[in-house]
C-alpha positions in Angstrom: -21.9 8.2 -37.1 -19.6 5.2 -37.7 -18.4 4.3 -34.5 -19.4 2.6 -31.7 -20.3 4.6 -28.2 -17.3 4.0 -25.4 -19.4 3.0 -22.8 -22.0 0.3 -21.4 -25.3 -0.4 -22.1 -27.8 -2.6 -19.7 -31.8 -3.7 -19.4 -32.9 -3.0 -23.1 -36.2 -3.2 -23.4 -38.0 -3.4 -26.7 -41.8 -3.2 -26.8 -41.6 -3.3 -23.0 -40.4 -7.2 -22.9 -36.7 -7.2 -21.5 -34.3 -8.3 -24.8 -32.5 -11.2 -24.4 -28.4 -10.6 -23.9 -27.3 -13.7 -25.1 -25.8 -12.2 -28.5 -26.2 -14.5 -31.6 -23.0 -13.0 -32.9 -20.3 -10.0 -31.1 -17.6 -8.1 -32.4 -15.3 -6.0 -29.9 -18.2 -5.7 -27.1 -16.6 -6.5 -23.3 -18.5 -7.1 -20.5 -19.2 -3.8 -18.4 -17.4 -3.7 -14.7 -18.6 -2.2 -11.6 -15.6 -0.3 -10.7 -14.3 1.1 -14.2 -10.5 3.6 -14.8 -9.4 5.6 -17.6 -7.3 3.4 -19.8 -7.6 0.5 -23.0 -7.7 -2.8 -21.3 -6.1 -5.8 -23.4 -7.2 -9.2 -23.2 -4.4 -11.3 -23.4 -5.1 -12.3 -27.0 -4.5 -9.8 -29.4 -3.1 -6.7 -29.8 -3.7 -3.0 -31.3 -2.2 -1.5 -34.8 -1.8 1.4 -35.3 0.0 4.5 -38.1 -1.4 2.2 -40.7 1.4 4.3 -43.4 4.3 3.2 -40.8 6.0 4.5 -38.6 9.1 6.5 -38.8 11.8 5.9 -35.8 14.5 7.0 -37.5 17.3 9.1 -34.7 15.4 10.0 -31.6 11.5 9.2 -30.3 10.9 9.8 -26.8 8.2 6.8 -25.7 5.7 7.3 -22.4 3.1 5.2 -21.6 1.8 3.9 -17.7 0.8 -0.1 -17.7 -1.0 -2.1 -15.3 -1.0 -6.0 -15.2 -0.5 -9.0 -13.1 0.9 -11.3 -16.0 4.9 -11.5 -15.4 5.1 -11.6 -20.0 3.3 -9.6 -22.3 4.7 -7.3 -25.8 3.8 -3.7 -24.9 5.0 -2.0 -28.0 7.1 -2.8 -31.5 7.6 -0.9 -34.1 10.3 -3.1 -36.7 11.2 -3.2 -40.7 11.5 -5.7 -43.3 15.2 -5.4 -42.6 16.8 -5.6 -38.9 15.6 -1.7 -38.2 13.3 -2.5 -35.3 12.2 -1.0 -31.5 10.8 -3.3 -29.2 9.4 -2.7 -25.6 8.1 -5.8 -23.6 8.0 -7.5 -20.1 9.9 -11.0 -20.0 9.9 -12.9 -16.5 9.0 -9.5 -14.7 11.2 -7.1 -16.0 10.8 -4.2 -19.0 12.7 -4.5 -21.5 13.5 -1.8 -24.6 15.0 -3.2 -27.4 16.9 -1.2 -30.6 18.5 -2.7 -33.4 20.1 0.7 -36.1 21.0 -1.6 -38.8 23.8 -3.1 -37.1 22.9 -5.3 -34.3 20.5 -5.7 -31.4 21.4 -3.6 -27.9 18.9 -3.6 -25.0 18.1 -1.7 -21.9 16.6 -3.9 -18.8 14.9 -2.8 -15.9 14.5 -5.5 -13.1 12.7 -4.3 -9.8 14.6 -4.5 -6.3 13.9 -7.6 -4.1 10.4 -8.0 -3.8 8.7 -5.1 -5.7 7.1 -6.2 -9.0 6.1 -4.5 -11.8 3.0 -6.9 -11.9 1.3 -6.4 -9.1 -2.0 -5.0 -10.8 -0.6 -1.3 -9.8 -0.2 1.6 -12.6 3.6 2.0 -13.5 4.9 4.7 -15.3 7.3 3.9 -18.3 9.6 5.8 -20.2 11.5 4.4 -23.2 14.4 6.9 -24.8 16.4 6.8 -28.1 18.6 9.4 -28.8 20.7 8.6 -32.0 23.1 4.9 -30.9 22.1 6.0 -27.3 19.5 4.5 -25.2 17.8 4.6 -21.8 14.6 3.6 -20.2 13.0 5.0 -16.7 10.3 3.3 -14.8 8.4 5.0 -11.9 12.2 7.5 -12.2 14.6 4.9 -12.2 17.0 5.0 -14.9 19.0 2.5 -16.4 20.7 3.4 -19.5 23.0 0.8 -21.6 26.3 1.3 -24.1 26.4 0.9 -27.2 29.2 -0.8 -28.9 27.4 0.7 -32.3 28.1 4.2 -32.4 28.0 5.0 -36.0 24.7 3.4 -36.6 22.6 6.1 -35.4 19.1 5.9 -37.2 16.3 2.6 -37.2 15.0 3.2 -40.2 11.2 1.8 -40.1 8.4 1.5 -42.1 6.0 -0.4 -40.3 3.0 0.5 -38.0 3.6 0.4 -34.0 1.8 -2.5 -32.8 0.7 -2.4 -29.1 0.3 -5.2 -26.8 0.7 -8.0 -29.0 1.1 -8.5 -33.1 -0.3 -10.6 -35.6 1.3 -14.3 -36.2 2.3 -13.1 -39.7 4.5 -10.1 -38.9 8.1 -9.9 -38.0 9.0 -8.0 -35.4 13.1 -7.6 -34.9 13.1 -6.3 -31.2 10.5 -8.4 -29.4 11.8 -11.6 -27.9 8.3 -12.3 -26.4 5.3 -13.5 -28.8 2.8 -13.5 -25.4 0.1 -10.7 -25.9 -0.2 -8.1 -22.9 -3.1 -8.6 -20.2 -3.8 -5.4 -18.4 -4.6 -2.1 -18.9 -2.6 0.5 -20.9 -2.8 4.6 -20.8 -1.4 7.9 -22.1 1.0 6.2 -24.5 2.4 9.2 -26.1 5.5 9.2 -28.8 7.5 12.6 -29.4 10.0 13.4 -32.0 11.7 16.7 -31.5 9.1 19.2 -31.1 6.0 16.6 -32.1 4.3 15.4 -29.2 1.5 12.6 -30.3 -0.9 10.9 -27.9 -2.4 7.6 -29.4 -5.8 6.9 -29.0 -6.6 3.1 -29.3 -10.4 3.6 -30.4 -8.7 5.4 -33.3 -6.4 2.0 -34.3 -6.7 0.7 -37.6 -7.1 -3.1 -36.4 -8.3 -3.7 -32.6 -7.8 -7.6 -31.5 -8.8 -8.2 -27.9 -8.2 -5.0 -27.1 -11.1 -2.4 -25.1 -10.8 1.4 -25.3 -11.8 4.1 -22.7 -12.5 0.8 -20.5 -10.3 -0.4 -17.7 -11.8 -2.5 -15.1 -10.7 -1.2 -11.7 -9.4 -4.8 -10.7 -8.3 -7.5 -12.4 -11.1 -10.4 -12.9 
């Protein structure tokens, strides 16, 4: 076994004497909560990597994922190229927004809640992000919005990178995030499909975890 249990463990005894939990060193350990959900909770500090090989966008992906968090910024997803090829999903002042640049310029889809609803208000929200050749639309909780593009024959974002989630390191360049602030909350059931390929990302399976807990969602924010 080379992995680590998802779960919590308390009042370890060794010899009968009760250890003492003041680690001399830690490496992606959380404290435990009382009232725990389904879902990988992020820190604020870091993010999660993940398709190490890269990722291909290329025409169409079809992005779903539910979020909960009470920060108005944080990156939830980019997937970009050493060129201008990028997708980007974040929340800037309050509002989602999905980013795609084909190869010949930026256009972006914005969702901004009614009056006073917010997206932060530590409640799950369901997101989903659409590119369909130079079109593009995003839905959150079933509201649409859906932008034009004045790019129609740059249909394809060709990239080679791996998704990040939540965040991305200092040295990476990512074309369609505007935000650099890491997410703090909880993700769930992000899933990415391509035609008839349907994948569902596990976060314990990334190849680099910053600040970022799987399987462990505290069931209100601390």
């Amino acid at each position: 076994v080379t992995h680590s249990i998802p779960g919590c463990i308390g009042s370890m005894t060794i010899n009968s004497k009760q250890l003492d939990e003041t680690p001399v060193s830690i490496f992606a350990v959380n404290k435990c909560y009382e009232t725990v959900q389904d879902g990988t909770f992020f820190d604020g500090s870091g993010f999660a990597a993940l398709v190490r090989e890269g990722y291909k966008v290329r025409s169409d992906v079809n992005i779903t994922l539910e979020f909960r968090t009470t920060a108005a910024h944080g990156v939830l997803l980019g997937v970009s190229s050493p060129k201008v090829d990028a997708i980007g999903l974040e929340i800037v002042h309050g509002k989602v927004l999905f980013h795609v640049n084909n190869g010949a310029g930026r256009i972006t889809a914005a969702y901004e809640p009614r009056g006073t609803n917010s997206l932060c208000d530590g409640k799950w929200h369901k997101l989903q992000a659409n590119k369909s050749k130079h079109h593009i639309s995003l839905i959150i909780d079933g509201n649409l919005v859906h932008t034009d593009n004045p790019y129609i024959q740059s249909t394809s974002a060709d990239t080679n990178n791996p998704i990040y989630v939540g965040g991305y390191p200092a040295d990476v360049k990512q074309n369609c995030l505007t935000s650099k602030s890491s997410f703090r909350g909880c993700l769930r059931n992000l899933v990415l499909t391509k035609g008839q390929h349907t994948e569902l990302f596990d976060f314990s399976r990334a190849f680099d975890l910053r600040g970022v807990f799987p399987h462990s969602c505290p069931g209100a924010e601390h």
